[in-house]
N, C-alpha and C positions, 0 to 999 in steps of 0.2 A: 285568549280563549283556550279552555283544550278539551281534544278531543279525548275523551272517556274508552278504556276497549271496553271488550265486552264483561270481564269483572271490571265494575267498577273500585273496588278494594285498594286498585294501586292508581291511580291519577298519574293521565302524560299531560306534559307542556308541550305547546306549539309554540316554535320560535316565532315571534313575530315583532319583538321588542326591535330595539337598537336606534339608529342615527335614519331619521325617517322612514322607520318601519310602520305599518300600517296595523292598526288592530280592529278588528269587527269581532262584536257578539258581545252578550252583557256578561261572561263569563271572564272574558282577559283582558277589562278595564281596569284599573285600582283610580277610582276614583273617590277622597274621602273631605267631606264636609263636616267640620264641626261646629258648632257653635258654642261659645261655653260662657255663660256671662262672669262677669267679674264676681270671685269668693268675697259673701257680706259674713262680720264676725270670722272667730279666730276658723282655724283652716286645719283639719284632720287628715292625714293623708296614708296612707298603707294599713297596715293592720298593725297595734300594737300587744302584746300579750296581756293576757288579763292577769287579775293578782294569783299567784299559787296560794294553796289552801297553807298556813300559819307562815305566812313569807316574814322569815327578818329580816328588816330596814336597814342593816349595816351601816349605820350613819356616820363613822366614819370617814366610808366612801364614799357616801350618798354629799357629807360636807367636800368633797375631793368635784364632785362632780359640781357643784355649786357656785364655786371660785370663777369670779367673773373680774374683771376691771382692767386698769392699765397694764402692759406687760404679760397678760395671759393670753393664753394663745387660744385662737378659736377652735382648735378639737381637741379633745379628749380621748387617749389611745388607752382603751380599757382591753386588758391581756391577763390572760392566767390560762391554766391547764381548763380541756374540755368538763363538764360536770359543776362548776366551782360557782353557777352560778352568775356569769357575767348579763347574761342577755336578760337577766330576770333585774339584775340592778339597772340596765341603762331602759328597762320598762319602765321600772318606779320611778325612774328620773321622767321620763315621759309622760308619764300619766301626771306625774305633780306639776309638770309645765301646764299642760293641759289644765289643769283646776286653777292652776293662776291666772288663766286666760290669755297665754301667749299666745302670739298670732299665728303659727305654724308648726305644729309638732307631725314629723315626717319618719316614717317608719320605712325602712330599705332593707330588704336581703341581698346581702351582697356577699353570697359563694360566689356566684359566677357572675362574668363579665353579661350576658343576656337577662339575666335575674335584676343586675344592679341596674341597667337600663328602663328594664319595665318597670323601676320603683320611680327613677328619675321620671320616665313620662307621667307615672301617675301625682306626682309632685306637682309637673309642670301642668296639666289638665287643672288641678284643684287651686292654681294661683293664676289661672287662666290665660296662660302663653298658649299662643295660638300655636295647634301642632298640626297643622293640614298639612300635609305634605314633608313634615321636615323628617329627617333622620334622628331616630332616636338620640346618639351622638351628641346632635347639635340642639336636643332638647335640655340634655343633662346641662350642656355649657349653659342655654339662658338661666336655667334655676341656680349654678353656682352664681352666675354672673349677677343675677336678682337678688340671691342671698349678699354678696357682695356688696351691691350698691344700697339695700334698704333689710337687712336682715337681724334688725333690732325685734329681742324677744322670738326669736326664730331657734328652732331645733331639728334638726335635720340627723337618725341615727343610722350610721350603717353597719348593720349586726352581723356577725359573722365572716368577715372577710379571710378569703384564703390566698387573694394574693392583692396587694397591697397596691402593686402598680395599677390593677385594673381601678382603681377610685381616686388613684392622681389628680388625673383632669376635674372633676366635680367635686374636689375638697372644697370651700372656700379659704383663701390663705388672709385674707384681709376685711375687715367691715367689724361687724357685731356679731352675725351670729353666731352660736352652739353649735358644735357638733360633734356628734359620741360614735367610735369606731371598737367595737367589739369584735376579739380576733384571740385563736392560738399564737398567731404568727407574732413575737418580737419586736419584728421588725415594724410594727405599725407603731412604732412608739416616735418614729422617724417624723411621722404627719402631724404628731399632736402631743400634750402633757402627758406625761405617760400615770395610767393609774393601776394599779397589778390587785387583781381577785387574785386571792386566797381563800383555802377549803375556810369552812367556819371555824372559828374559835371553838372549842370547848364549850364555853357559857353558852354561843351561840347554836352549837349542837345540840346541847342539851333540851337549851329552853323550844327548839324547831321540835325534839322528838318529846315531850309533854305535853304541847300544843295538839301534835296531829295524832298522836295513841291516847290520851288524858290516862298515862299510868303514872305512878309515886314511884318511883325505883330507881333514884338519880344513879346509884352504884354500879346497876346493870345496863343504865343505860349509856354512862360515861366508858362501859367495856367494850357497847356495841360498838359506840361511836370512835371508839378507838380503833375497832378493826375494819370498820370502812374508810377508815382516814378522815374523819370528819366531813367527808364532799358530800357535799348539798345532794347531790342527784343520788348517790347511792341509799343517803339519808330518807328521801322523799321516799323509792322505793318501797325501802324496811317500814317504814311510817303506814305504809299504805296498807302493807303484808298486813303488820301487825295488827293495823285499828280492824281490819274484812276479816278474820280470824277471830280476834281477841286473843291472842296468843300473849305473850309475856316475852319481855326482850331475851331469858334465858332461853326459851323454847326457839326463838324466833333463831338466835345467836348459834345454838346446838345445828339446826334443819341448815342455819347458811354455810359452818364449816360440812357438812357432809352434802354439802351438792355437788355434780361433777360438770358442774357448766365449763371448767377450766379440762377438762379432757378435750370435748369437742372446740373451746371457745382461747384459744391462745391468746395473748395480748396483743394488740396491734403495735405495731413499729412506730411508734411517735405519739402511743397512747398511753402515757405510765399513770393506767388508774391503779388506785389502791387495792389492795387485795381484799375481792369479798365485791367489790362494783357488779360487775356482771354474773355474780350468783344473785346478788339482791333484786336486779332486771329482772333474770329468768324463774325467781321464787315470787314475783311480784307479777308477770305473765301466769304461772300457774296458779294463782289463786283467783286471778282473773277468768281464765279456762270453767276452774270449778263450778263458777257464778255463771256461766255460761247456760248450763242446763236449763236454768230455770226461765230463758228468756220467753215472752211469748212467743206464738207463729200457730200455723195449721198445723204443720209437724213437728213442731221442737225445735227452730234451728240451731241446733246441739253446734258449737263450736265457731258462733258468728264472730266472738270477741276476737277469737285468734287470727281469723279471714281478716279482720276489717286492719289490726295490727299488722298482719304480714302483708297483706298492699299498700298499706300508706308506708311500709319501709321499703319494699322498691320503687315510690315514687320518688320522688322531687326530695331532696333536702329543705326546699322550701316550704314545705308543705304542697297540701292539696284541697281545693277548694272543698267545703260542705255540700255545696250543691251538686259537684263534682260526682260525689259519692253516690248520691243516686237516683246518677241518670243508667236508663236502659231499664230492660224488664228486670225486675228482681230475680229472675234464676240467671240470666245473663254473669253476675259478678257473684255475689252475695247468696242469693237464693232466699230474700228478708225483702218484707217492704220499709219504706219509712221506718214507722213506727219502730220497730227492733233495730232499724240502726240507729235511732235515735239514742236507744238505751245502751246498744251496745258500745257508743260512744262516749256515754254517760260513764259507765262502769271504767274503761279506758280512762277518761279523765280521771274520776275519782280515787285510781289505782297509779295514778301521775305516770301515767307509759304514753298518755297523750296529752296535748296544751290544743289549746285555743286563741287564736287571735279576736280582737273584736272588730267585727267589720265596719268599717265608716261610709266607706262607698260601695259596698256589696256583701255578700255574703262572708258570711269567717271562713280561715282557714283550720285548715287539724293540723298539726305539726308534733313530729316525734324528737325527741332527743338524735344526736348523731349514735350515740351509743347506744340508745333502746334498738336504734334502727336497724345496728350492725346485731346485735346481739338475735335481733328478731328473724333475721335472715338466716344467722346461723346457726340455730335449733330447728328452723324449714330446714336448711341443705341437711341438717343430723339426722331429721325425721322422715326425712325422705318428700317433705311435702313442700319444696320450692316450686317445680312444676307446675301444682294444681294451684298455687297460689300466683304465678306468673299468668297462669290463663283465667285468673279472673280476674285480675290486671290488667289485663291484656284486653277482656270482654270489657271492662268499666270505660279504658281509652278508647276502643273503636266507637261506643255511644255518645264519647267524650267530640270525637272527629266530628261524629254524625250532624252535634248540636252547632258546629262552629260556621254555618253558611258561608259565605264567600269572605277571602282571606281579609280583604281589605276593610270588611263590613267591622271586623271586630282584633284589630293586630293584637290587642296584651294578653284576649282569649287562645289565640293564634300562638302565640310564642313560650307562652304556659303549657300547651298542649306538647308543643315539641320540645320543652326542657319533660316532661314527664314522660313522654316515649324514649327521648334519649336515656334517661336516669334507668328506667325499665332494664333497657336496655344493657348497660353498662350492671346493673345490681345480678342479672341472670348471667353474663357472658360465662362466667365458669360453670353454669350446666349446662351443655350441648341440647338436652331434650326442651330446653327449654329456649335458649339463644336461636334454636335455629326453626324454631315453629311457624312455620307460613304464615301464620298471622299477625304474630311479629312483624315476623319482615315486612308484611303489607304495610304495617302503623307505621314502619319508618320510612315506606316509599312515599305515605303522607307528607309527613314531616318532613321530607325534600321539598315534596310537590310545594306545602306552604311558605317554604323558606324561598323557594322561587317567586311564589306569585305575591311576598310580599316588597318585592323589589330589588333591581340592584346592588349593584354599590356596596354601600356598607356590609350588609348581607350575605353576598356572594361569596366570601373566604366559608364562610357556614354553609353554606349549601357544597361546597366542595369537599369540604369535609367529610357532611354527612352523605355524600355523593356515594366516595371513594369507597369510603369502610361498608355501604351496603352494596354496592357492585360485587364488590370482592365476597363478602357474606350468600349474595345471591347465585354468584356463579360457582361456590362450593357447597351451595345446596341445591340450588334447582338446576345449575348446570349454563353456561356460556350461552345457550340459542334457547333458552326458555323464555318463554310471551312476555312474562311479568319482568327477567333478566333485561331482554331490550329493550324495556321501556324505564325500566331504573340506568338503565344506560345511556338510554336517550336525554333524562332527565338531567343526569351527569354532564352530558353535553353540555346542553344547555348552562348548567354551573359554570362551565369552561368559556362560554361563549361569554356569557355576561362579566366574568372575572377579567375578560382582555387574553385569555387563554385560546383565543382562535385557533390555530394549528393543530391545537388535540381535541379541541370542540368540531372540527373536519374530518380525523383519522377516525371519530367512535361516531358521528354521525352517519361516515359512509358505510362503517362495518354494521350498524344497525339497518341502514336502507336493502344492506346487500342479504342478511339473513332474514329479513321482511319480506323481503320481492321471492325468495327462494321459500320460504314459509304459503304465501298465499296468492302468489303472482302479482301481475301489476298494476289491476284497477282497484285492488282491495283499499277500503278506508285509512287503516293503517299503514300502507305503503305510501299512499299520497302524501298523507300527514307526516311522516318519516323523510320522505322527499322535500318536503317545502319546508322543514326544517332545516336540512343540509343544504337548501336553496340558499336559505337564507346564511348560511353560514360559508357558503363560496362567496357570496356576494361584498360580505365585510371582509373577505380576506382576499379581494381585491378579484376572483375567479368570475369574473361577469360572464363570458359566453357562458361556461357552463350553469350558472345560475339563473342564468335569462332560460335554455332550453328545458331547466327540470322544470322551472314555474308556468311555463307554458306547456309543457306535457302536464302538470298536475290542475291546471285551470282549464283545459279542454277536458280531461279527465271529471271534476269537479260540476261542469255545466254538464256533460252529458248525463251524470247520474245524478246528478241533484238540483241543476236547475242555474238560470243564471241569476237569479235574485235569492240565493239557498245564500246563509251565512258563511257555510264551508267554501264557499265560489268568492265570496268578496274579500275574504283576506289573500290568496295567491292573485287576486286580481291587482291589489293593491300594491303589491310586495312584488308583484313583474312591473309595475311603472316605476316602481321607486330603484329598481335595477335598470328601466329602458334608461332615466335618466342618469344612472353613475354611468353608465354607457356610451353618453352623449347621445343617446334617440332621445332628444327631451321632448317635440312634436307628438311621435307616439305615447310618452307617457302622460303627457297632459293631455290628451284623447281620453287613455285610459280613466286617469284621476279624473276628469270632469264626467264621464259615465256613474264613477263609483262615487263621486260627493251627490251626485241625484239620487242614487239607490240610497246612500247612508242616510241623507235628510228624510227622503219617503219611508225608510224603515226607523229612525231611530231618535225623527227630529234635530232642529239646529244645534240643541245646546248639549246635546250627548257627546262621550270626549268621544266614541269613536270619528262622529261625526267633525269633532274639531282635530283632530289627526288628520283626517282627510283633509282639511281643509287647509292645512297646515303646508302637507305635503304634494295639494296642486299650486297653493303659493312660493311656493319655494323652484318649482318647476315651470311657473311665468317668470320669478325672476332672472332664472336658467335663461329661458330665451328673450331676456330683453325685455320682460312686459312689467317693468317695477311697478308703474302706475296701477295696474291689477292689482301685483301681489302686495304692495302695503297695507292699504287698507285689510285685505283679508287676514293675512298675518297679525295686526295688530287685533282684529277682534277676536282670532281664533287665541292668539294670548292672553287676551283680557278674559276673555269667557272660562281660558282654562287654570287661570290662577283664580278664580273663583271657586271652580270646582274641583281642582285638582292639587292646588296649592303651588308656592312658589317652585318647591327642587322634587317635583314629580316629572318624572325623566321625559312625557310627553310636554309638560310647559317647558321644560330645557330645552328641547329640537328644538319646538316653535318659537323661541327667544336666540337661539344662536340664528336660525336662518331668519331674522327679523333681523339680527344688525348685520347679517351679509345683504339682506335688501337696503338696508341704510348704508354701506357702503355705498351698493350699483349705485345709488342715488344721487351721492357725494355730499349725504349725511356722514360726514369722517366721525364728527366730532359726538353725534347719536351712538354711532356703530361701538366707537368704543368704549363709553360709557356701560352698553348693552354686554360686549363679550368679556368688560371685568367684569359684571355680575353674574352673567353664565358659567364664567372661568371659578368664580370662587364657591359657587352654589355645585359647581361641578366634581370639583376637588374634594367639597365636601361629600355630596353624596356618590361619585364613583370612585375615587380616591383620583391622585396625582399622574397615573401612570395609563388611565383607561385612554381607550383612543380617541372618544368621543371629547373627553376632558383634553387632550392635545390636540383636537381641533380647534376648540376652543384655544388653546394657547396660540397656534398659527393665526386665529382670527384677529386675533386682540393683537399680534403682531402686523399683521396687515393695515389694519385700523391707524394704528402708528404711523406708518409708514405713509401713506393716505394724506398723514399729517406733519409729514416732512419731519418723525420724531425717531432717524434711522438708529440712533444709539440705543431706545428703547426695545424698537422691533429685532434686531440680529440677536440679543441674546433669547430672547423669544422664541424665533426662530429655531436657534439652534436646540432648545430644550425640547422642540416640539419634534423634531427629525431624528433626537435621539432616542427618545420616547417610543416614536413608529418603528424605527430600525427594531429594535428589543421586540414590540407585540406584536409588530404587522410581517415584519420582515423588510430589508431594505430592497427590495425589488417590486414591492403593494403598488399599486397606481397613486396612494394619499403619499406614501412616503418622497416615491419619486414628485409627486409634485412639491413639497412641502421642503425639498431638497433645491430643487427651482426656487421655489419662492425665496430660501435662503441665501444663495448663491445671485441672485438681483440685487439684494438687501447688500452682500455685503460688495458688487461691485460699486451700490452706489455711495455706497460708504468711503467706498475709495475713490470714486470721482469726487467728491466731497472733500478728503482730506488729501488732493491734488490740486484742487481749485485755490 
């Protein structure tokens, strides 16, 4: 759950996650349900480009991509210089699978490691692997692993890659199917057949620029194409200019050598376009501009082409959804309803400075070239108009936020939102007037908030990240003890906390509680909240008195002002029992837990997970005192109910399965228990990684379990992974470590009674 301050523009988390931590309220559940029946006929999946206007087939390459049989390797590493046209051939190769009726043609952007992910789950959804609960990660593996075992007539492309390692894992390297890797990068030639774009031919320049101007001037036209180097994309431009004009390749040829886009527009460092490319851009933007005037509106909206251009080039290199573009009230971004961006999108396309994807499963994308993009930005920074183009950018993402309901309702919405805030972000950083505008910073304190509440684990390296860099951002502009500063701090924490980073997830929880209390004293809402936060962060790093004292100042605190069946009341309730019992009071906190499963069931019904949390962790606190005959039964339905709704590796069915085979232990179910802590242990690894503490729980468990079973060679090195793990996170002095230090030091005297006998 979290509590909201009083702007709600920046969203705080409440700790409340972890190793039997308690969650109340419909806000800090992630619970997701999917259903998705089995894909009938062949299976469309991401967005593939539509045809460009006089595209040629280069079939050549097109026979390069076609070579299928014994000894060919399953991908296809397509590379050349940016503009040359690659992503427009492994389209056509797409689209033609598609007409032959193959059973899977899968469209992927793969700049970034989060981008290539959201293609893989949208892969995996449309071949109907079940994804409730799993980490994106471990969805990419089933769809290589799918394509592997049955991926005949399958194509799977991933376009654009910038780094080559990030698609390792989800190549397939064996089976049937296709698959095509479009990259500047070389080195992708390592994963697959390598096939190399090159600008067009001559003929094929030629015959590209009579298609799209229908002029007779081979002479003049073969001079153009000579001074754009023959590349596709500078081609399209001049194509565009020239047909919206009707100019003539001289006229067109004279206007490109005297433009000064090369004053303001230097060549990029690893970008060796041909000279004339980004004059053809920015003469293909201005004639664009001109056709502006005439769009409709109540007042003329004089200049919408160049708005709509200059924000979809600080967005996303993936593009940006259509729908995307307009939400919020039309003066908000644009100051255009619909209808004018329709057209002015129209115009964009037909002026080739914008493409289209065709949508399968939702609406199309708009996507610009890399080089339209860079180019579009730096005539804003020359013209002074980056600013007013970042703040309608800015206005389009916060309407963007607004649509996105709760995180868990919709994650590829959710992680689209925060590659587009980030990209924002990253395209303004060199104007200050614009990098450091409050409302910016707000969109990014989002984009934390989301990266938190979509979970652990995998996750959390990204939440610390975008932690770090806005802390720091925040406290150089609004300053170390600003409201909005402590709460992106607070957030921070929390990164720290879920990462296994406890010790600095303590130092910036308690410097937040301490300028909180001094801000507003000590009953304020936000002080509480800030307290049961560092509650809860004394308490995994082993500091129980002091955790047990804040959570009962903040739960008397809590009933007095808001009641003892108020939401804000039943989580520090929960989260003081779940500390009486690392304390050893296990009596008092299954008092407590059996108070707080009545309130959860009468507020929230049986099958709500807050209420299976509860239930989870009064069972786990009967088998504390001996009462296993209780806590099985409830454990086992509070599991079953919660991989229903919650899926298998959602960090609440994890608790509730690791303390089900500690009750199968108590029980001297050995042979249950460990069964149970390999599957939590692997599910664990996967979604918190190998090093979390909750994940070395698990390894001690599954060691004990062993051991149970008289299988002491198995458990000691277990053991010891598990003790060296805590030492690093927890610290070697934590209460888990020291006992897991015990456990180890048993294991290996019996080892040695053993190998004495």
């Amino acid at each position: 759950m979290d509590d909201r301050p009083d702007d709600a523009s920046v969203p705080r988390r409440v700790d409340i996650t972890g190793s039997r931590g308690i969650q109340v309220g419909d806000n800090n559940a992630q619970y997701n349900l999917f259903v998705v029946p089995p894909p009938a006929g062949p299976v469309v999946a991401g967005n593939v480009p539509q045809v460009p206007p006089a595209f040629q087939p280069r079939e050549d390459l097109m026979t390069q991509l076609r070579l299928a049989g014994p000894g060919v390797s399953v991908a296809r590493a397509v590379t050349g210089l940016r503009g040359v046209g690659k992503t427009q051939l492994a389209a056509a190769y797409a689209r033609e699978c598609r007409q032959a009726g193959w059973r899977l043609v899968a469209w992927v952007n793969a700049e970034t490691t989060p981008a290539i992910l959201d293609g893989l789950a949208v892969i995996a959804d449309r071949l109907g692997i079940d994804r409730t609960g799993k980490p994106l990660e471990a969805l990419g593996a089933e769809v290589r692993n799918r394509m592997e075992a049955d991926g005949e007539r399958c194509l799977i492309v991933f376009d654009n890659v910038t780094d080559p390692d990030a698609i390792v894992p989800y190549v397939p390297s064996i089976g049937d199917p296709q698959v095509l890797i479009t990259s500047t990068e070389s080195s992708v030639t390592a994963l697959g057949r390598p096939v190399l774009v090159k600008v067009f031919t001559e003929e094929e320049a030629l015959a590209f620029l009579a298609d799209r101007t229908c002029l007779d001037d081979e002479a003049a036209a073969r001079t153009l194409a000579r001074e754009l180097g023959y590349l596709p994309l500078a081609l399209s431009q001049a194509a565009a200019v020239i047909a919206a004009r009707h100019l003539t390749y001289p006229v067109y040829l004279a206007r490109l050598r005297s433009y000064p886009a090369r004053k303001y527009l230097p060549p990029a460092r690893g970008e060796p376009y041909p000279r004339g490319a980004a004059e053809a851009i920015s003469l293909s933007i201005d004639t664009v501009t001109a056709a502006d005037r005439v769009l409709p509106g109540p007042e003329g909206p004089e200049g919408l082409c160049l708005a709509v251009l200059g924000v979809v080039s600080l967005l996303s290199p993936d593009g940006v959804s259509r729908e995307v573009l307009y939400l919020g009230e039309p003066a908000e971004a644009f100051g255009a309803g619909i209808e004018d961006l329709d057209e002015a999108l129209g115009l964009l396309a037909s002026a080739s400075l914008l493409t289209f994807t065709a949508g399968t499963t939702g609406p199309s994308t708009v996507i610009a070239h890399r080089l339209v993009m860079r180019v579009a930005r730096e005539r804003a920074a020359h013209d002074g108009t980056l600013v007013d183009l970042a703040v309608k950018a800015t206005a389009l993402l916060d309407a963007y936020a607004k649509s996105l309901g709760e995180a868990w309702q919709n994650r590829l919405a959710v992680r689209d939102f925060v590659r587009q805030v980030t990209a924002l972000a990253e395209n303004v950083a060199s104007e200050p007037r614009a990098a450091d505008d409050g409302r910016l910073l707000d969109l990014r304190s989002v984009t934390l908030w989301c990266v938190l509440e979509l979970g652990a684990g995998n996750l959390s390296y990204q939440a610390v990240e975008i932690g770090e860099k806005l802390v720091a951002d925040n406290e150089r502009v609004r300053g170390a003890t600003h409201p909005k500063t402590l709460i992106v701090q607070e957030n921070l924490a929390s990164a720290y906390r879920m990462s296994g980073r406890v010790g600095e997830a303590v130092t910036l929880f308690e410097r937040v509680v301490s300028e909180q209390r001094r801000a507003h004293g000590e009953s304020h809402p936000q002080v509480l909240t800030s307290e049961q936060n560092l509650a809860h962060a004394y308490r995994i790093s082993g500091r129980l008195d002091e955790a047990i004292s804040l959570l009962q100042r903040v739960l008397a605190e809590r009933e007095r002002t808001q009641g003892e069946t108020h939401l804000d009341t039943l989580i520090p309730l929960g989260n003081l029992a779940v500390a009486y019992q690392d304390a050893g009071r296990v009596g008092e906190a299954v008092l407590l837990l059996e108070r707080m499963v009545a309130k959860c069931e009468g507020a929230f019904g049986e099958s709500h997970p807050n209420t299976l949390a509860t239930w989870s962790a009064l069972a786990d606190a009967y088998r504390a005192m001996g009462r296993v005959g209780e806590a099985l039964p409830l454990l086992e339905r509070a599991a079953s109910e919660q991989h229903q709704a919650l899926g298998d590796t959602h960090p609440d069915t994890l608790v509730t399965r690791h303390a089900l085979a500690t009750a199968y232990r108590a029980a001297g179910r050995a042979s249950d228990a460990m069964a149970l802590f390999k599957r939590v242990l692997a599910d664990r690894e996967q979604v918190l990684g190998e090093s979390h503490p909750e994940t070395l729980a698990s390894v001690n468990g599954l060691a004990l379990a062993y051991r149970d079973m008289a299988r002491i060679s198995d458990a000691v090195p277990l053991h010891e992974r598990a003790l060296a793990g805590l030492e690093r996170t927890l610290g070697a002095e934590h209460p888990t470590t020291v006992a897991v230090r015990g456990n180890l030091a048993e294991a290996r005297a019996f080892r040695k009674r053993e190998a004495g006998s």
